[in-house]
Backbone as CSV, one residue per row, in Angstrom:
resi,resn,N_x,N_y,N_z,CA_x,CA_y,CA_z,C_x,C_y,C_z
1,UNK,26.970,24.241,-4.095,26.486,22.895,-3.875,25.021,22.820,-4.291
2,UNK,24.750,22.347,-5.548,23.563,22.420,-6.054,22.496,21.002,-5.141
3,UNK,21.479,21.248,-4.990,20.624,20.268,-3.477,19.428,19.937,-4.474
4,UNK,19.282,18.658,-4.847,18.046,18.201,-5.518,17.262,17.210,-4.282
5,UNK,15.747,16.743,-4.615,14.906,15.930,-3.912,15.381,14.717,-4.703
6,UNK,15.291,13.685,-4.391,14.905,12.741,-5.332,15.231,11.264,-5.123
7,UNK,15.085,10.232,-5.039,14.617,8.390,-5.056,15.572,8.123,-5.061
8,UNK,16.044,7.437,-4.113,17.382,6.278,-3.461,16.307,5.033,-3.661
9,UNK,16.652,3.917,-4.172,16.707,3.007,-4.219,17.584,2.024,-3.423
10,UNK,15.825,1.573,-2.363,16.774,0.319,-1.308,15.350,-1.021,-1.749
11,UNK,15.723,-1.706,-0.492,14.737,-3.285,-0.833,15.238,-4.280,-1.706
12,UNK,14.651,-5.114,-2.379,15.347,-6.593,-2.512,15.329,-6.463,-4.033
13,UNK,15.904,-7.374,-4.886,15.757,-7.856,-6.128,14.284,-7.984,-6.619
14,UNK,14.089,-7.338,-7.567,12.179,-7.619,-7.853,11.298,-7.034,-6.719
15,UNK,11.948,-6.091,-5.827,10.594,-5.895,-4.510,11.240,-4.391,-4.635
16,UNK,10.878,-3.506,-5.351,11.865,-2.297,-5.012,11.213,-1.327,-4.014
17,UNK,12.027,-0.315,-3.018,11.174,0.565,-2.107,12.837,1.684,-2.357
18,UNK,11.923,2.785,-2.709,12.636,3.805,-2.331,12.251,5.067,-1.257
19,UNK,13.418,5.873,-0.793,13.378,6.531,-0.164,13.442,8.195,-1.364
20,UNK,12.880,8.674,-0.570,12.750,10.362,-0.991,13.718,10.816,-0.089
21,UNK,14.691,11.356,-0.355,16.021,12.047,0.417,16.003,13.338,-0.675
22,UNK,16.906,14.108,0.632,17.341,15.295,0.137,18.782,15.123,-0.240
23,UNK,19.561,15.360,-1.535,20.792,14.568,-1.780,21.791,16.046,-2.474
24,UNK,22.856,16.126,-1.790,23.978,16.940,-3.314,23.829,16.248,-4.375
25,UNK,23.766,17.205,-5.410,23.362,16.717,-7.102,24.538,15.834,-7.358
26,UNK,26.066,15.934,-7.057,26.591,15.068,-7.358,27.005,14.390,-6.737
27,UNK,26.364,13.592,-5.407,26.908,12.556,-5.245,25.876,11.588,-6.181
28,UNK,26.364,10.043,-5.746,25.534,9.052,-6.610,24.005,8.531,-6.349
29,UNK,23.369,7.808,-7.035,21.745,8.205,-6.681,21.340,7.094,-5.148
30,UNK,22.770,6.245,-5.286,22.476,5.614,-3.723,22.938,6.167,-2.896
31,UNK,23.825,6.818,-3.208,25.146,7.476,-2.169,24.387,8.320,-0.720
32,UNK,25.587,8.748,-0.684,25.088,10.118,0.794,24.018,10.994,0.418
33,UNK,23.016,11.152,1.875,22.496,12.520,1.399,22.022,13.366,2.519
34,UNK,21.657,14.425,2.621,21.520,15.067,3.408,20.051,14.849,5.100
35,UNK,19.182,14.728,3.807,17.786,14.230,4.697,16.663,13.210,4.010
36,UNK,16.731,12.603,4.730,15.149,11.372,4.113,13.859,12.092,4.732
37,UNK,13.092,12.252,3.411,11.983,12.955,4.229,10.570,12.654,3.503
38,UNK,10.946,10.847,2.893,9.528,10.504,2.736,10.060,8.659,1.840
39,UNK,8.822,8.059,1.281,9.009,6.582,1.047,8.549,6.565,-0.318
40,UNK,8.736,5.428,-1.161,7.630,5.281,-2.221,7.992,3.687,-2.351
41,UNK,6.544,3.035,-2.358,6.317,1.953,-2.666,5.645,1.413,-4.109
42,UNK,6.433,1.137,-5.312,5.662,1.184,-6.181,4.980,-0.085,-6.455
43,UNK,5.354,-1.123,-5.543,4.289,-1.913,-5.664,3.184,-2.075,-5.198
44,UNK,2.522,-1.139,-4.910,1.314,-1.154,-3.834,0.688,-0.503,-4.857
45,UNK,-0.658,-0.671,-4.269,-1.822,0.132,-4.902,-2.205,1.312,-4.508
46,UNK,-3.358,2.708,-4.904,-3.785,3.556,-4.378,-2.440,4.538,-4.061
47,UNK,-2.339,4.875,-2.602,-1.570,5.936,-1.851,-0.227,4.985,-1.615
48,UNK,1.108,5.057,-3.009,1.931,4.187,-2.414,2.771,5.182,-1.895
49,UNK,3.403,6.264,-0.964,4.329,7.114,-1.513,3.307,8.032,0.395
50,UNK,5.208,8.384,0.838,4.496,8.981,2.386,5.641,10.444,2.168
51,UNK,4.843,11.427,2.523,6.040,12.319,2.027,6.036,13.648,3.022
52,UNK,7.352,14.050,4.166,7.309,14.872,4.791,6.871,16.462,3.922
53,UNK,5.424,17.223,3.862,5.322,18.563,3.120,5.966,19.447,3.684
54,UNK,6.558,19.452,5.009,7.174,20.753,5.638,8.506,21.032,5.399
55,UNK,9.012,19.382,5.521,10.604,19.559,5.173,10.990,19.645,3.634
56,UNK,10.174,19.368,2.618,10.180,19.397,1.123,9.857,20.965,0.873
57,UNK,8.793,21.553,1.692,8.851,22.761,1.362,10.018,23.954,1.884
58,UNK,10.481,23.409,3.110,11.755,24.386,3.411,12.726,24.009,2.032
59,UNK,13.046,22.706,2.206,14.166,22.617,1.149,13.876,23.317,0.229
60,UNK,12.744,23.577,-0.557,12.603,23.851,-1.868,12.819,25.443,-1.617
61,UNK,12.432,25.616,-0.278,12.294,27.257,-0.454,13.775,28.203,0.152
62,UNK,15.193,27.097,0.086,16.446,26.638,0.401,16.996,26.797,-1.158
63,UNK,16.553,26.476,-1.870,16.665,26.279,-3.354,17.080,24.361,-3.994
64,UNK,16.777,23.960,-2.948,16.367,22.347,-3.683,15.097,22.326,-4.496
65,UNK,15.689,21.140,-6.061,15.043,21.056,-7.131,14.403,19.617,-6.805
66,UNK,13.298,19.806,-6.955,12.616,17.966,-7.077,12.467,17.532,-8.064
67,UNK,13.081,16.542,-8.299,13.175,15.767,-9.705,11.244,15.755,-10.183
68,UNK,10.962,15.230,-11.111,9.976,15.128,-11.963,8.890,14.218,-11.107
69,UNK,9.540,12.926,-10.746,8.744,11.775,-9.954,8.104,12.743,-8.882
70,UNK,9.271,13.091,-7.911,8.929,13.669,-6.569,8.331,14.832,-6.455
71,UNK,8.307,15.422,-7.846,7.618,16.678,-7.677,5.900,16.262,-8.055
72,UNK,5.958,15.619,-8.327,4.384,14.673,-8.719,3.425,14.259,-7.325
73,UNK,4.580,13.541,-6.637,4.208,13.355,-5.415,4.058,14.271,-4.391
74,UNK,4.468,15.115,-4.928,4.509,16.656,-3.395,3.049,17.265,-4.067
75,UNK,3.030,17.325,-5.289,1.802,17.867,-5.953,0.381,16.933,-5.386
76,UNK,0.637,16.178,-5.749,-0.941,15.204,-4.856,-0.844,15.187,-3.289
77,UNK,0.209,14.821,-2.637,0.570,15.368,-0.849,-0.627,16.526,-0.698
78,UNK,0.099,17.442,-1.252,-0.795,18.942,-0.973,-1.671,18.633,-1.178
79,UNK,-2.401,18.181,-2.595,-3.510,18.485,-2.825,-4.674,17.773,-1.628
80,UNK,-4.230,16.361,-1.302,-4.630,15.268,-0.375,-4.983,16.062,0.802
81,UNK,-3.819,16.967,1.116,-3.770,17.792,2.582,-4.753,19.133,2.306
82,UNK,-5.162,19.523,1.762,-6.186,20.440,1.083,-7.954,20.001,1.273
83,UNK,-7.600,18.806,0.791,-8.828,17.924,0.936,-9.255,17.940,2.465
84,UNK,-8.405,17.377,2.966,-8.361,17.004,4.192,-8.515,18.324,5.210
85,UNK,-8.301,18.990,4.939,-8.420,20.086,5.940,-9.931,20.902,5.897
């Protein structure tokens, strides 16, 4: 059962908000998934995008793949949380 990160698409016509879930590679990109473990708002400005680092890093270290988007976003997370500390 191959386990990717990656953007469910919910919200309205023209207003889009997705969720960061943990999903089986083949179900569908709305379908079932295992864990939601962050948001992305791309209509906002600045910091659109809220993203659990603990549960993204077990998964990954589980052998879940983060798509390209979400791996972008885990990359600035950290870096943000780096700052911050």
């Amino acid at each position: 059962m191959p386990v990717c990160i990656r953007l469910k698409r919910t919200g309205a016509k023209n207003n889009p908000v997705f969720r960061i879930v943990v999903a089986d590679n083949r179900s569908p990109r709305d379908g079932k998934f295992i864990e939601e473990i962050g948001t992305y708002w791309p209509t906002q400005k600045d910091v659109n995008y809220k993203v659990d680092i603990t549960r993204a890093d077990y998964w990954i270290s589980k052998g879940a793949q983060p798509s390209d988007t979400v791996n972008s976003f885990l990359k600035k997370a950290k870096r943000a949380a780096a700052v911050a500390a």
